[in-house]
N, C-alpha and C positions, 0 to 999 in steps of 0.2 A: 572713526572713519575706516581702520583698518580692517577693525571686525564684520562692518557690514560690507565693504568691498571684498572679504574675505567669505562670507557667508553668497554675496552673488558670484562669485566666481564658484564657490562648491554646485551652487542650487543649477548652472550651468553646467559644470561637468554630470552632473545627474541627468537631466534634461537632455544630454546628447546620448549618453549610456542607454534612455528608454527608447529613445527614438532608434536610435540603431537596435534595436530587439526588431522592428518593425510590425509589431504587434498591435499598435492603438488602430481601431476604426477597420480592425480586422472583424471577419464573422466569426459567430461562436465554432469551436473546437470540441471534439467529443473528448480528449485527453486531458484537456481544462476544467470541464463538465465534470466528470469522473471525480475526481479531488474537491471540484466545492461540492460535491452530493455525496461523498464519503465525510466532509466535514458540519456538512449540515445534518448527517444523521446520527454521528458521531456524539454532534454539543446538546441535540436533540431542539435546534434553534428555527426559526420560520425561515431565515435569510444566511446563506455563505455566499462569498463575493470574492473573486480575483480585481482588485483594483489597482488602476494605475494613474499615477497621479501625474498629471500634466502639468502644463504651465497656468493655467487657469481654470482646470473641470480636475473632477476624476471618472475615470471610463470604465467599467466595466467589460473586462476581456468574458468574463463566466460571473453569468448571475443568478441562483437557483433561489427562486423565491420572492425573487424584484423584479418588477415590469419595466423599470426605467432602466435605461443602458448609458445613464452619466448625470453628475450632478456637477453644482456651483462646487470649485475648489476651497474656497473661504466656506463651508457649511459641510466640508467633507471631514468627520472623523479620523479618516484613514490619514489625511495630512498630519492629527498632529500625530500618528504612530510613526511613520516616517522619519520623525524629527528624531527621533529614539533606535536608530537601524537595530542597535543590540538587546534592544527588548521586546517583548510583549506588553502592550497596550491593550489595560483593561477596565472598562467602565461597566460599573455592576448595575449604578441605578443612574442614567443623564438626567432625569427627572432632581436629582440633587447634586447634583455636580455643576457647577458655577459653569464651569467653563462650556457645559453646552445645553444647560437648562432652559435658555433660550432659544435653542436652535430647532429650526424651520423643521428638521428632520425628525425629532423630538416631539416637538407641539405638534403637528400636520403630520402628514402619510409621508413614511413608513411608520413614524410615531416607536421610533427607537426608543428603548431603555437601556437592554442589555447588550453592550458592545465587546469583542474581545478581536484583536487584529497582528498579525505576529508580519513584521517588515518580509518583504522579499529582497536579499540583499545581494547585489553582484558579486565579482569575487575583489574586485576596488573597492567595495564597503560604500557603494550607492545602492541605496532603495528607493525601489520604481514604484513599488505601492505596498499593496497587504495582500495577506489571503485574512478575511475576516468572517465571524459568526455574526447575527444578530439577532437579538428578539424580540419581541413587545412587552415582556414581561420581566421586571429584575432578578437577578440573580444575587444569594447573598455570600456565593462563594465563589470563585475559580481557584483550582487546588495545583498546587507543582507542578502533578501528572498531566492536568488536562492542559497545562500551557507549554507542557512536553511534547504533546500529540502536537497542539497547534502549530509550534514551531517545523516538528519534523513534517508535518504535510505542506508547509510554507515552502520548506525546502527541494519538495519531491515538484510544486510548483516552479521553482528555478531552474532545475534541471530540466522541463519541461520548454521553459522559456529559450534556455541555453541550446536546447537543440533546436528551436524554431527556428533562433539566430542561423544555425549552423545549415541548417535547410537555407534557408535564407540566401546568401553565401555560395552555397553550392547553387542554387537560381542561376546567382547573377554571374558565375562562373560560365554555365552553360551558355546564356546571351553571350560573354564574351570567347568562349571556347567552341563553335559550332561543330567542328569536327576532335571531339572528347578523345581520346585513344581509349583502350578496354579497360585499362587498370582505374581510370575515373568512371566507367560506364556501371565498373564493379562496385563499385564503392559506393554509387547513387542506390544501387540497389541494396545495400548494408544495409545503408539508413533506411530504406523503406522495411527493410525488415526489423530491425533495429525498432522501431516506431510500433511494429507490428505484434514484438516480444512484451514489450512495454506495457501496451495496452493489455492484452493478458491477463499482466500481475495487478493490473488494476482492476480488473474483470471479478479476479478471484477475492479481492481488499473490499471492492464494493457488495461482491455478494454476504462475505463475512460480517460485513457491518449491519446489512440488513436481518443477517439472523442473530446476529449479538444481540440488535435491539428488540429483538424479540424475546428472549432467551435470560437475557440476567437482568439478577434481581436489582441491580444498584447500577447506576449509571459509572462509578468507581471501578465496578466489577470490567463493563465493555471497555473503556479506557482501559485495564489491566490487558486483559484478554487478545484486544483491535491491536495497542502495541507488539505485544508479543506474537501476534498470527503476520505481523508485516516484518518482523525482524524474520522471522523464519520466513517468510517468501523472497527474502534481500538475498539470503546464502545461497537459494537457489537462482537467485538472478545472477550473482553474481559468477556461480561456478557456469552459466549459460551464455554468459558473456566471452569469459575466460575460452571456450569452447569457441565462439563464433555463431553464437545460434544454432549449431549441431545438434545432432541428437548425442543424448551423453550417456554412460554410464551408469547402469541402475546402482552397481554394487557401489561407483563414486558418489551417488548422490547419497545415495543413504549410509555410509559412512559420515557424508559432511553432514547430516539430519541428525545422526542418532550420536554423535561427539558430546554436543550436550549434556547425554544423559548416559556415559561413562565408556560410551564406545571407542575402542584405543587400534588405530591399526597396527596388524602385526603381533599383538598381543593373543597367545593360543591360549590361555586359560583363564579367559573373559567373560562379561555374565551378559555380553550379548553379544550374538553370533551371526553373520550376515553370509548368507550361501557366494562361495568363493568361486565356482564352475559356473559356467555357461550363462556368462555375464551378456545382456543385451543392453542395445543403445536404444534409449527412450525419449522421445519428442519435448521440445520445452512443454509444451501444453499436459502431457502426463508428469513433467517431471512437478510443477505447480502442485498437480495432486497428490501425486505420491510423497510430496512434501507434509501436506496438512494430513496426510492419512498419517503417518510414522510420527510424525512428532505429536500427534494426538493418541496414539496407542502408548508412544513411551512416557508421555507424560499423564496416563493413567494408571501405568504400570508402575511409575514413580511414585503414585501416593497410596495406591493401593491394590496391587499385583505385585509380579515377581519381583519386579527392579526395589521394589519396597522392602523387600524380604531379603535377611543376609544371605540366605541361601540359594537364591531363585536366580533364573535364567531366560533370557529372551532368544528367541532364532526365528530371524524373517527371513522368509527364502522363498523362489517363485517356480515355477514350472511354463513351457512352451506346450507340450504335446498332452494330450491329443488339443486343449485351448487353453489359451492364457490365465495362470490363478497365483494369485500372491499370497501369502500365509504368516502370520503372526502366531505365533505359539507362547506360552508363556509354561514356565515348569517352577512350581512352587508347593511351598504347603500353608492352609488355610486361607489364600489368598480370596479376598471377596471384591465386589464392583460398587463402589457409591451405587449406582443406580443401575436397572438393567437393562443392557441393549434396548430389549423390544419395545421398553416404553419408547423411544424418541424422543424426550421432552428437553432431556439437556443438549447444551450446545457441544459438547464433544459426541455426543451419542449423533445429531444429527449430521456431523460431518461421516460418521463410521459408517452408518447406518440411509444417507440419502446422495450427500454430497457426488461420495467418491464413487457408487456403483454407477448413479446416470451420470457423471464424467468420465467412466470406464462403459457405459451402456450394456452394464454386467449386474450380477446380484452377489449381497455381503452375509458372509451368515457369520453366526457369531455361540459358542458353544462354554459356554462356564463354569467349571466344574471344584473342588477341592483343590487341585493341583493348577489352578489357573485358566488363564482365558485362552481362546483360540478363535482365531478372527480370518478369514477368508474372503475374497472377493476375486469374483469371476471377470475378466477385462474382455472387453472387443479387438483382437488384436491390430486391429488401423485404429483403436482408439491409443494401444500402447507405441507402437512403432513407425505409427505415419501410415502415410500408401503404401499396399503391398506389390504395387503394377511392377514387373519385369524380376521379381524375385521367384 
């Protein structure tokens, strides 16, 4: 008697947690969208789903790939992943798994096989539902990595959620506060920017994933790759945070970029060199790029250019006049390229070489010689530094 008086009082405190998000029987969201369509192309699945599981249905906040927007809660998967907030729930084949090989969902449309569901869990260790994949066809693995991904984009979902709350919130303040003073008028407009930087980074994750999926040869490989291209846009979120949304520091950003890959500040007889003079403040939206540019040059230069070479040295460094041009240099000996620029065919070649010049609305040339590579791209300068009105 205890335990099930004990289980309805948790399944009630959950049940108020989701309801105060105020998210159910809301319309779809482009911020939500984003994340199931970065995870739908990710698992390479027909179906990704933000779900949330109610008292009786589960609802569908983001559904890329389903035409229904909620099912029976008893016939919903996602319930029993719920039951498990600390894990990921994975069913490889429902077609032989007892527990749903009769289910409507299963036999009939959407005629599920392959399920994988990772909890969205508050910071009280209630879970409101999943962020999940799904396919028609079984899978005979899911590997470490890929319930790695799953999880951290569940996550990127909750923070998502957290701030809806918090919009939410700030609403119901204004109904109750009509005359705001400035310092909350201020702060309304954070979050609207806030919400604005965000999307961004999701902008640049979605576009990544769709050339990942183009580009490598093993679906192991875009999991390697997708993780590491989102760890490297977090540092840049993060130092754009720390700033206030400002425009920041080229010489600070690419210091925190190129740390990584042995850059020490302060350190004068270093094997990479970042021009010290005539430092400009660069817009989130360039700093995003100038993120994937640098960390895609040094980790080429790491497996086979100068940073490879005991010898060898890197020096990025940029110029204003007469127009904006940034420069990667590398000084080595016998240093060669897995591949070369002009082909385009690999995915670092196509950030160097497409990416970065039409989100600079500039052109990148690229020079290879014995002593190393040398890399240039010409920038729009209101693509680097914002509007140039009143300067």
């Amino acid at each position: 008697m205890r335990s099930v008086l004990s289980e309805s009082s948790e399944e009630s405190r959950r049940l108020r947690a989701l309801k105060a998000t105020n998210l159910l029987d809301t319309s779809a969201e482009a911020r939500f969208d984003r994340i199931t369509r970065m995870a739908q192309n990710a698992f390479g699945t027909k179906i990704a789903l933000v779900s949330l599981i109610d008292a009786d249905r589960q609802w569908f906040k983001s559904n890329i790939g389903l035409d229904a927007t909620e099912t029976s809660r008893d016939v919903a998967f996602c319930d029993h992943a719920i039951r498990t907030p600390n894990n990921i729930t994975v069913i490889l084949d429902a077609s032989k798994d007892s527990r749903f090989s009769e289910n409507p969902l299963v036999t009939g449309d959407p005629n599920i096989s392959f399920y994988a569901g990772a909890p969205l869990v508050t910071d009280d260790g209630h879970a409101l539902g999943t962020l999940c994949v799904i396919d028609t066809e079984p899978r005979s693995e899911f590997r470490p990595e890929q319930a790695q991904l799953l999880s951290d984009l569940a996550e990127t979902v909750m923070s998502e959620i957290t701030y809806a709350a918090v919009q939410q919130d700030n609403a119901e303040l204004q109904e109750l506060n009509e005359n705001l003073d400035a310092e909350n008028a201020d702060l309304n407009l954070i979050n609207e920017e806030l919400q604005h930087r965000m999307g961004n980074m999701y902008a640049h994750i979605s576009g990544l994933v769709s050339i990942l999926g183009r580009t490598d040869a093993s679906r192991e490989q875009l999991i390697k790759r997708l993780r590491n291209k989102i760890t490297v846009l977090s540092h840049t979120q993060t130092l754009l945070a720390q700033n206030d949304y400002s425009p920041v520091s080229l010489r600070e950003l690419s210091e925190i970029t190129l740390a990584p890959f042995g850059f020490r500040k302060g350190e004068i007889d270093g094997r990479i060199s970042i021009q010290s003079d005539d430092d400009i403040l660069v817009t989130a939206r360039a700093a995003f790029t100038l993120t994937l540019m640098l960390n895609e040059l040094a980790t080429n230069a790491l497996k086979h250019g100068a940073l490879g070479n005991d010898a060898g040295e890197v020096i990025f460094s940029w110029r204003m006049l007469p127009s904006p041009k940034l420069s990667w240099i590398e000084h080595c000996v016998g240093s060669t390229l897995a591949e070369s620029p002009k082909s385009g065919k690999g995915f670092g070649m196509q950030i160097l070489s497409r990416i970065v010049p039409a989100d600079f609305q500039g052109e990148a040339s690229f020079d290879i010689s014995p002593t190393g590579l040398s890399y240039h791209v010409t920038v729009l300068e209101s693509r680097l530094l914002g509007s140039t009105e009143g300067r």
